[in-house]
C-alpha positions in Angstrom: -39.7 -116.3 -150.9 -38.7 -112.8 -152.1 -35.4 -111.1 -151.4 -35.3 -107.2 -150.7 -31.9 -105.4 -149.6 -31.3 -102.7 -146.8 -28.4 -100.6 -147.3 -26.3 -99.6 -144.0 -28.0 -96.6 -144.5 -31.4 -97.8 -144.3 -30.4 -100.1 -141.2 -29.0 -97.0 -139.5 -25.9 -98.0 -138.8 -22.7 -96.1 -137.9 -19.5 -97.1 -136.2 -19.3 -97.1 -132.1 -16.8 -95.4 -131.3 -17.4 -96.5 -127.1 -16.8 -100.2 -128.3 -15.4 -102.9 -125.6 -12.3 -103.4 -127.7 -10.2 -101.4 -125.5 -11.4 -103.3 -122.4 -11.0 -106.2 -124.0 -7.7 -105.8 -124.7 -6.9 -104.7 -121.3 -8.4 -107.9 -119.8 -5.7 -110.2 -121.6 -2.6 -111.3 -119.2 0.7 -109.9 -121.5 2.4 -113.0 -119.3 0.7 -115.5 -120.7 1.1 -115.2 -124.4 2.7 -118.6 -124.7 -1.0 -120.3 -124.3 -1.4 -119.1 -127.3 1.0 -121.4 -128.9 -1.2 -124.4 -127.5 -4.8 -123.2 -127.0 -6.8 -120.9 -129.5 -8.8 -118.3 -127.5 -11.6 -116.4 -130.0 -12.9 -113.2 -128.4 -16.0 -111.6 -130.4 -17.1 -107.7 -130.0 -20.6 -107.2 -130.8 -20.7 -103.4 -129.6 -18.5 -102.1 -132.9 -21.6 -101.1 -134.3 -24.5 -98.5 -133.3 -27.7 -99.0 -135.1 -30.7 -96.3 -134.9 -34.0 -98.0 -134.0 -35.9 -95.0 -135.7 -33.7 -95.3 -139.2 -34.1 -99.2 -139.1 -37.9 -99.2 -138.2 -38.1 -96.2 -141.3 -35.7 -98.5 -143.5 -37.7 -101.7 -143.0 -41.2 -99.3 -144.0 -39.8 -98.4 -147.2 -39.8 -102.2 -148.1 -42.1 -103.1 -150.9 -43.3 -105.9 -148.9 -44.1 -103.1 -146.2 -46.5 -101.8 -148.1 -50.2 -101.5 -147.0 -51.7 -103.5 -149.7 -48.9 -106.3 -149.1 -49.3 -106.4 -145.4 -51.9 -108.9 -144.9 -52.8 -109.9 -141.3 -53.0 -113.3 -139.9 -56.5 -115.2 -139.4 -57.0 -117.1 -136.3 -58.3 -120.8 -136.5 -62.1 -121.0 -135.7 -64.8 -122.9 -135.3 -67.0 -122.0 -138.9 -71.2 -123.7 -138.7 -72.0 -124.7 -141.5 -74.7 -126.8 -143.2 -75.5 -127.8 -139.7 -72.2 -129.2 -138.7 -69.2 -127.5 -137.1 -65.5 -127.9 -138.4 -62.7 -126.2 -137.4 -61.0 -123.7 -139.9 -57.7 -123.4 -139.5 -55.6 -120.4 -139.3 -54.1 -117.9 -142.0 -50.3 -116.7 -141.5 -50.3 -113.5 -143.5 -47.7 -111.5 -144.2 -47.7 -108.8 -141.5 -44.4 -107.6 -140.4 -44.0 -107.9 -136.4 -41.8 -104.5 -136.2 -41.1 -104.4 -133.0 -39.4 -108.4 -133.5 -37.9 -107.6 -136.9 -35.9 -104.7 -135.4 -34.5 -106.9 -132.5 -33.7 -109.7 -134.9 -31.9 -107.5 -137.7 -29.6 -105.9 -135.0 -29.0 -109.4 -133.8 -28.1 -110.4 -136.9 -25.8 -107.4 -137.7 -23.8 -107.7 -134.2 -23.1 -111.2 -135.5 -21.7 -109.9 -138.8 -24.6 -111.7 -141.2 -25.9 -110.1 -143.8 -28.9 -111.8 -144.6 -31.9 -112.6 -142.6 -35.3 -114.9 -143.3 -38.0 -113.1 -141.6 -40.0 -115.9 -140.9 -37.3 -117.5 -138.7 -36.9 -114.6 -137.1 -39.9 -113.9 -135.7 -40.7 -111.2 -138.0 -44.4 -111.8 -139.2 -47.2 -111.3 -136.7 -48.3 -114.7 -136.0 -52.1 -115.7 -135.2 -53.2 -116.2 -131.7 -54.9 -119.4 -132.3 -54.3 -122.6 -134.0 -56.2 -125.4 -135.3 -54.6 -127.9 -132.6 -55.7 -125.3 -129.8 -56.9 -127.0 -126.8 -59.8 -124.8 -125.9 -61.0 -124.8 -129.3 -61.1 -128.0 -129.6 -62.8 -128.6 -126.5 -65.7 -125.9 -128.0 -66.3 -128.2 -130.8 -67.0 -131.3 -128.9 -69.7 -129.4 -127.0 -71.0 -127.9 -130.4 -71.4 -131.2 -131.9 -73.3 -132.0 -128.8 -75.2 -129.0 -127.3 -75.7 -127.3 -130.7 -77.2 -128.7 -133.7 -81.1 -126.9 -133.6 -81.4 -125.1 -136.0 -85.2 -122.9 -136.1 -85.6 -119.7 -138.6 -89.0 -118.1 -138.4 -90.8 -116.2 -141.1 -92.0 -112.6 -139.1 -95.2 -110.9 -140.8 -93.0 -108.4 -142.9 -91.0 -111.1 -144.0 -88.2 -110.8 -142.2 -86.1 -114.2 -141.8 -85.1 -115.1 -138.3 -82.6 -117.4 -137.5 -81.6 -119.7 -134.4 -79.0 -121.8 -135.3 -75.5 -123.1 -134.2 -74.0 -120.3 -134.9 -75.5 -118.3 -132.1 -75.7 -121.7 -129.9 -71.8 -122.2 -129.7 -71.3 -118.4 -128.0 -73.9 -120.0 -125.1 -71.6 -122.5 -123.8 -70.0 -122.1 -120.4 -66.7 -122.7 -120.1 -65.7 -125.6 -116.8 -62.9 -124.9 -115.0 -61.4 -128.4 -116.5 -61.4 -126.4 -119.6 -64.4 -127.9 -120.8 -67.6 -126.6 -122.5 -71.1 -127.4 -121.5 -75.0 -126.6 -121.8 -75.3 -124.6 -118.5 -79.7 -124.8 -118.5 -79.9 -121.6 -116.7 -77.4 -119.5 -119.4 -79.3 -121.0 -122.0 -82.4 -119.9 -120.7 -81.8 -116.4 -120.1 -80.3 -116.1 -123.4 -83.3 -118.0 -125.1 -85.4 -115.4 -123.0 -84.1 -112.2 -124.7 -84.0 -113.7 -128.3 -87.4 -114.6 -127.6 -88.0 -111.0 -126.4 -86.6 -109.3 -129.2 -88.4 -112.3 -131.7 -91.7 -110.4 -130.2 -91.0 -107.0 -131.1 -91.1 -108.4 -134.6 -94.2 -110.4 -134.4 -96.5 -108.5 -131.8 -99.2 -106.5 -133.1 -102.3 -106.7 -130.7 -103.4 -103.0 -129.8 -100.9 -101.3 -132.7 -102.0 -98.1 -135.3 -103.4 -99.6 -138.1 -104.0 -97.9 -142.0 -106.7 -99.4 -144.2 -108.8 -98.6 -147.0 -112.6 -98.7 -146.0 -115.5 -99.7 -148.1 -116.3 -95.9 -148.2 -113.4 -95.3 -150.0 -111.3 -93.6 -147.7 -107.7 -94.2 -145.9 -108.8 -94.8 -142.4 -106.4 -95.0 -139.5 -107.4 -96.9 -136.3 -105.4 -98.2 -133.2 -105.7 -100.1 -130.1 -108.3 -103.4 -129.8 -108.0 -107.3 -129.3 -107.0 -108.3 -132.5 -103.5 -109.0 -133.8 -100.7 -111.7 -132.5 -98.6 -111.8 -129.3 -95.6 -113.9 -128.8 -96.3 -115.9 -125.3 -92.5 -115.5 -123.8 -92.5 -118.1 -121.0 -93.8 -120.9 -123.5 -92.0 -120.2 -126.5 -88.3 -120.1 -124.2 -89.4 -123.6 -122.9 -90.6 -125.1 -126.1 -87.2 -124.0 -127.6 -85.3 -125.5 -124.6 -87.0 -128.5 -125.5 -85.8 -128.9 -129.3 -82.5 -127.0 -128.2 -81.5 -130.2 -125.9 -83.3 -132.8 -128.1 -81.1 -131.4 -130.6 -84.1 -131.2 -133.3 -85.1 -127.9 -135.9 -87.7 -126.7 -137.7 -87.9 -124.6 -140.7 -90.9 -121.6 -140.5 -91.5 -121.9 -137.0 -94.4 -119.6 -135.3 -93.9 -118.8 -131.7 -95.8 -119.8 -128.8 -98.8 -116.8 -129.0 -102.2 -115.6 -128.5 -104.7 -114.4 -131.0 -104.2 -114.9 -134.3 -101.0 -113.9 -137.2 -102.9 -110.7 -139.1 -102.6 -110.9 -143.1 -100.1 -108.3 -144.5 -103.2 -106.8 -146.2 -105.0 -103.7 -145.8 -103.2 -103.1 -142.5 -103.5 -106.2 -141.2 -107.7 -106.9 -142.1 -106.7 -109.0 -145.0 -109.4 -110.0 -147.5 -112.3 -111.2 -145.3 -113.1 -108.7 -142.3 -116.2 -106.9 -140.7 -116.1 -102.8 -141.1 -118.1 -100.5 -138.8 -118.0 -97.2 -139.1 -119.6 -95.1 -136.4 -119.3 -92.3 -138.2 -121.9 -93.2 -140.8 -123.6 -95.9 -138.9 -123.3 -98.5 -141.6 -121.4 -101.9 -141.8 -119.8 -104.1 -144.6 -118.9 -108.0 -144.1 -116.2 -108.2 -146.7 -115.3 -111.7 -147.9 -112.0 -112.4 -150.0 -112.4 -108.8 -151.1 -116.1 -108.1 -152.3 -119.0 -106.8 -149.9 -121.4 -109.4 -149.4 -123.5 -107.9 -146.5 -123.8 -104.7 -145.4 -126.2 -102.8 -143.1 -126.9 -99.4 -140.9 -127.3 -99.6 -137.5 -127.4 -98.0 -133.9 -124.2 -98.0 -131.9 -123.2 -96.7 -128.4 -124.9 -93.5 -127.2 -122.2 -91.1 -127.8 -123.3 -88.6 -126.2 -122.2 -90.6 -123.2 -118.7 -91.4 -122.9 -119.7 -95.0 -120.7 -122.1 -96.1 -123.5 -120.1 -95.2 -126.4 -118.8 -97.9 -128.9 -114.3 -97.7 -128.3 -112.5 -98.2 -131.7 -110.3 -100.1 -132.5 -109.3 -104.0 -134.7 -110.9 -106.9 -132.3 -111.9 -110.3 -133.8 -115.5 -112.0 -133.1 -114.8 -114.4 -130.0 -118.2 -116.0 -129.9 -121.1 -117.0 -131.6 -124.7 -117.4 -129.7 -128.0 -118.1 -130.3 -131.3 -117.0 -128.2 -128.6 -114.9 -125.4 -130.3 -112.6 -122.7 -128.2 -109.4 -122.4 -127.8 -108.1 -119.1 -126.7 -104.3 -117.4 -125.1 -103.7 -114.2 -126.7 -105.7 -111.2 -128.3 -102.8 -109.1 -128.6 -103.1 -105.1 -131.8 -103.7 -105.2 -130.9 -106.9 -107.3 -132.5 -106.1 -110.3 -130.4 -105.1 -113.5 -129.9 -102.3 -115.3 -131.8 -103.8 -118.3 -132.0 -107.3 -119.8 -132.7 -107.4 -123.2 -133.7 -110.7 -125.4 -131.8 -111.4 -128.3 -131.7 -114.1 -131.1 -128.0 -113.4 -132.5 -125.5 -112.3 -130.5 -121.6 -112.1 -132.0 -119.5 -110.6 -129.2 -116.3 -108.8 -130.3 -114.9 -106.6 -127.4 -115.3 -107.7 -123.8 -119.3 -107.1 -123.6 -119.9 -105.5 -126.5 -121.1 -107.5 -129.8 -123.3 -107.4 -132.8 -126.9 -108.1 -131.9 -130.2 -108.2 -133.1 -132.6 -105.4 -131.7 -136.4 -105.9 -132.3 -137.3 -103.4 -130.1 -135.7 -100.4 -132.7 -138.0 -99.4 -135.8 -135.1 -97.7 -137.4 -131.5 -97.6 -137.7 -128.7 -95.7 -138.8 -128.3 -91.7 -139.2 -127.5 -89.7 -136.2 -130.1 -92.2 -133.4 -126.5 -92.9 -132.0 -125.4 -89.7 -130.8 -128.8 -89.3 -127.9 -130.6 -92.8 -127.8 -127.9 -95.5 -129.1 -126.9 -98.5 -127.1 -124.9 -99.0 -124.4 -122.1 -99.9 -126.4 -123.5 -102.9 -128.6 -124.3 -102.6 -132.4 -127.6 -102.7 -133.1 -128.6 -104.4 -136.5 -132.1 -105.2 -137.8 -133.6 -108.7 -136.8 -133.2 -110.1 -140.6 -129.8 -108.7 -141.4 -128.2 -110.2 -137.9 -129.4 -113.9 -138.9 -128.0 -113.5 -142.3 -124.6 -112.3 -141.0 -124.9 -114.8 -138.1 -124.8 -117.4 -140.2 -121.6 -116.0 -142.3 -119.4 -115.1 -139.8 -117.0 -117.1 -137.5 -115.1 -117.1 -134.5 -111.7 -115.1 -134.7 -112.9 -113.0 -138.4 -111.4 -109.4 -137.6 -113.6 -106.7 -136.8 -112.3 -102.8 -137.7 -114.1 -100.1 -135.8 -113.3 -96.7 -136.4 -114.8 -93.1 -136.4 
């Protein structure tokens, strides 16, 4: 509603001295001046003027309403999600000048003799693109309301908040060539398929380098193993296609997966975990923090790199009473050895903790020439006690 004035100046403006008046005049027949006594003839020159397009593009700059901080650009209309439900929000005019428009306008305006000029009639402020009546936004929000409502955030180990919600749905709609939006199943899935991908690099931790504090005191660093959490892809994209086209959501979702979430504790062990360190041939059974079992033992002969016990984080998969453990099957049909146990708590493939009667002593440096083949050997009376404390899926650290 404000008022600014150009001078002629400022417009850059200057007399044309190649105006059509001369033609003009020259077009009119001398021999019939006596119409004129009967019929008014109006003849208008537009071309007495010149105007500079460089001085009236600098003139209209040096406006106060040019200025940068008064220049505010339009807003389209869009489609806002919020709360769970989509709306339209309409668009912003600003108050950008559209040079290019205001210059043809004002000169317009000055062939015509005016001297005054509302910019918004003429064209003068960039305009949005999109209004809130737009067809094809409209058309976007009817699919929204109806392809688009899930909403599922996930809670990743570090604490990281994930979210899958309408906001992300409404960009997966395929446009018809009616103009329409739809659910296209396939566009959807590959879509679902990277988030889900990119979901796992967040949660995934079987097999990863892992810093602890052992029972010895020390900071211990171990990788690779069993233990851990990975996101099952294929399942987790269909389960979400599911609630996706029932419409449904759910608040701390955990993916589709295999093994088990690790605590954010002591690199993953949490508070209740079974330590082995080759090193010094001893284990602790930690529960919520305190040692209540711990033992030496006998592990893998490391002198032989087939026999020696791998580290790494694993869980114990099984529990089994009275097993017979067997070697490789030799041609002759007979096997490399098959050894009796009472208590036998597997942890990685074919390796577990067992009881073994047959050893008078464990612990030191037995390992290293005469260990197992791969196994942890633990006195008869210690392996029932922790037999009968551990369970299926407690993590297991093994490190050197």
């Amino acid at each position: 509603g404000q008022s600014e004035v150009l001078q002629s100046a400022q417009l850059g403006v200057s007399y044309n001295k190649d105006n059509s008046l001369n033609q003009l005049m020259k077009n009119q027949n001398k021999w019939a001046w006596f119409i004129g006594f009967f019929k008014n003839e109006k003849n208008t020159l537009t071309d007495l003027i010149q105007i500079s397009d460089e001085n009236l593009t600098n003139g209209i700059a040096s406006m106060e309403h040019a200025k940068e901080e008064n220049q505010i650009a339009p807003t389209d209309a869009y489609i806002q999600y919020k709360d769970g439900s989509f709306s339209i929000i309409e668009e912003t005019l600003g108050s950008k000048f559209n040079i290019e428009e205001l210059v043809k306008n004002i000169k317009v305006a000055l062939s015509e003799g005016k001297q005054q000029l509302d910019v918004t009639k003429a064209n003068g402020y960039v305009k949005p693109q999109v209004y809130k009546d737009d067809q094809d936004l409209n058309n976007q929000l009817k699919a929204a309301n109806e392809y688009c409502l899930s909403a599922i955030t996930y809670t990743t180990p570090k604490g990281k908040e994930i979210v899958l919600d309408g906001s992300t749905l409404v960009t997966w709609l395929s446009k018809q060539d009616d103009g329409s939006y739809t659910k296209d199943e396939s566009v959807f899935k590959e879509k679902l398929t990277a988030f889900v991908k990119e979901l796992a690099s967040q949660y995934n931790s079987i097999g990863v380098t892992r810093m602890f504090t052992g029972k010895d005191g020390q900071s211990h660093t171990v990788s690779g193993g069993t233990y851990g959490f990975r996101v099952s892809t294929d399942s987790e994209v269909s389960a979400l296609l599911k609630m996706i086209n029932e419409n449904k959501s759910e608040n701390n979702r955990i993916p589709e997966h295999t093994g088990q979430l690790p605590s954010g504790e002591n690199g993953g062990l949490g508070t209740t975990y079974l330590e082995i360190n080759i090193t010094k041939q001893h284990l602790w059974f930690v529960k919520d923090g305190s040692v209540v079992l711990e033992s030496d033992f006998v592990s893998g002969k490391e002198s032989d790199p087939t026999r020696l016990t791998p580290s790494g984080t694993y869980y114990i998969y099984n529990k089994e009473r009275n097993r017979v453990l067997r070697g490789t099957k030799q041609p002759n049909g007979k096997y490399e050895y098959e050894s009796p146990v009472s208590y036998w708590m597997p942890f990685n493939k074919g390796i577990g903790l067992h009881d073994a009667s047959w050893r008078s002593t464990f612990g030191r440096d037995i390992y290293i020439n005469s260990g197992s083949h791969g196994c942890i050997n633990l006195p008869t009376g210690f392996a029932g006690s922790l037999y009968s404390q551990i369970y299926v899926n407690l993590p297991v650290v093994v490190y050197r």
